[in-house]
C-alpha positions, 0 to 999 in steps of 0.5 A: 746477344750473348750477353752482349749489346748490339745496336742497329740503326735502321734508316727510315724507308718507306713502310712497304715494298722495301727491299733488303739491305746490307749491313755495315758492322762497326767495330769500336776501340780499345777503352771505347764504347759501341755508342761511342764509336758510333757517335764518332763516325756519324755512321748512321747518318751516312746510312740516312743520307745513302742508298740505305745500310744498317749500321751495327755497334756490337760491344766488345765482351768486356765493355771498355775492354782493351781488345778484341777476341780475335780467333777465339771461339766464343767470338767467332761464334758471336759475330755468326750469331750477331749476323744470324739474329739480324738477318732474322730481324730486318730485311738483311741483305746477307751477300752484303755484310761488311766490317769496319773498326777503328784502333784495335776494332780495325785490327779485328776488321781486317782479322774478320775479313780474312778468318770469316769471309763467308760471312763478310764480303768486305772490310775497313780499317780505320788507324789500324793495321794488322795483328795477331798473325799467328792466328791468321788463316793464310789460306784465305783469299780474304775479301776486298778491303780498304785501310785509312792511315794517317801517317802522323798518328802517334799511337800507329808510331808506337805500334811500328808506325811505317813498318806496320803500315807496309806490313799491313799492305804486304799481308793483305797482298800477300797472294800477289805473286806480280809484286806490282804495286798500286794500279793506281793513285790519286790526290784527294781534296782535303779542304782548308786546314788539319790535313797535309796531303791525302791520296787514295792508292789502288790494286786492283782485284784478280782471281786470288786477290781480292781488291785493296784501297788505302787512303794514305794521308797525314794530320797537321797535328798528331791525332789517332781519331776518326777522320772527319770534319768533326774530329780534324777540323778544316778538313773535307774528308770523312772516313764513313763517307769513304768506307761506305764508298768503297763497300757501295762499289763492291762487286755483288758476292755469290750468296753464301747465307741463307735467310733465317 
């Protein structure tokens, strides 16, 4: 697909009668591989273990490349067409489609969220914060979005470390003219070991902004990678799992795709 691989997994349905389903396009990092990422997030086995989704691993332009294409043009048009060519070969559920990267591919899922929200009804970050502003259209409502922060990692430190993460939280609210904080917050069970603390913070959606979640939590020992058990050993806690939660719970969008 433009020259580029894609790779969906299906999870196992029964052969007749099925009924759509949605799509959660995972976006790898810098210097990483679309096979990589998807065997660092077990995301197809939350597709199995759920209520259904397709997971998609697109390849950046350059395999291994450093980053994402942001506004460019030939990458907005291959992420409509990516959409398009799986809506015309699987039952796709088009008011579902969501994003969700790590590293560099979650600074892309938060640029894709707000830049192409007629093709996205949510989004994920997963260690990433928001970049490329300049490219960003601050017009944009955007769509509900979560970011998972782990406040001991040390490629996040590089990148501005607790600015960024307030920046990030700032753009994402950005149409918030109250200034009020999270409508809620909650302590997350951690399990036994590899994680300090963890709580979930929570503002609430209104008709110009869109609902934001933050699972703010820190690693006993720096680490950048994926949450989960594998990755942060002792641990309870699944970036997939809470991502896939999040976009479950979202409220239907109005349909803006039309079959193809």
């Amino acid at each position: 697909m433009h020259g580029r691989d894609v790779w969906v997994y299906k999870p196992s349905q029964p052969s007749e009668g099925a009924p759509p389903l949605p799509a959660v396009v995972v976006l790898h990092g810098s210097m990483d591989t679309a096979l990589n990422i998807a065997n660092a997030t077990g995301m197809e086995k939350v597709a199995e273990e759920s209520t259904g989704f397709l997971a998609v691993f697109p390849e950046m332009v350059e395999p291994r490349g450093m980053s994402w294409g942001f506004n460019d043009t030939s990458e907005l048009a291959f992420f409509r067409a990516m959409v398009e060519r799986i809506g015309s070969e699987y039952a796709l559920r088009h008011d579902q489609v969501y994003v969700v990267g790590h590293s560099n591919g979650g600074t892309m899922s938060l640029f894709l969220q707000n830049n192409m929200d007629d093709i996205f009804g949510g989004a994920a970050a997963v260690e990433a914060g928001v970049g490329r502003l300049e490219v960003w259209n601050n017009q944009s409502k955007g769509c509900p979005t979560m970011v998972i922060w782990n406040h001991n990692d040390p490629v996040l430190a590089e990148f501005g470390g607790e600015d960024l993460y307030q920046d990030t939280i700032a753009k994402l609210r950005r149409h918030d003219h109250t200034g009020v904080g999270p409508s809620s917050m909650e302590p997350l069970p951690v399990g036994s070991s590899g994680v300090l603390y963890a709580e979930r913070l929570s503002w609430s959606s209104s008709s110009d902004v869109p609902a934001l979640s933050v699972i703010s939590w820190a690693s006993t020992i720096p680490t950048h990678h994926w949450l989960n058990p594998a990755a942060v050993p002792g641990t309870s806690l699944d970036a997939s799992w809470l991502v896939w939660q999040f976009f479950s719970t979202l409220p239907q969008q109005p349909a803006r795709w039309m079959s193809v």
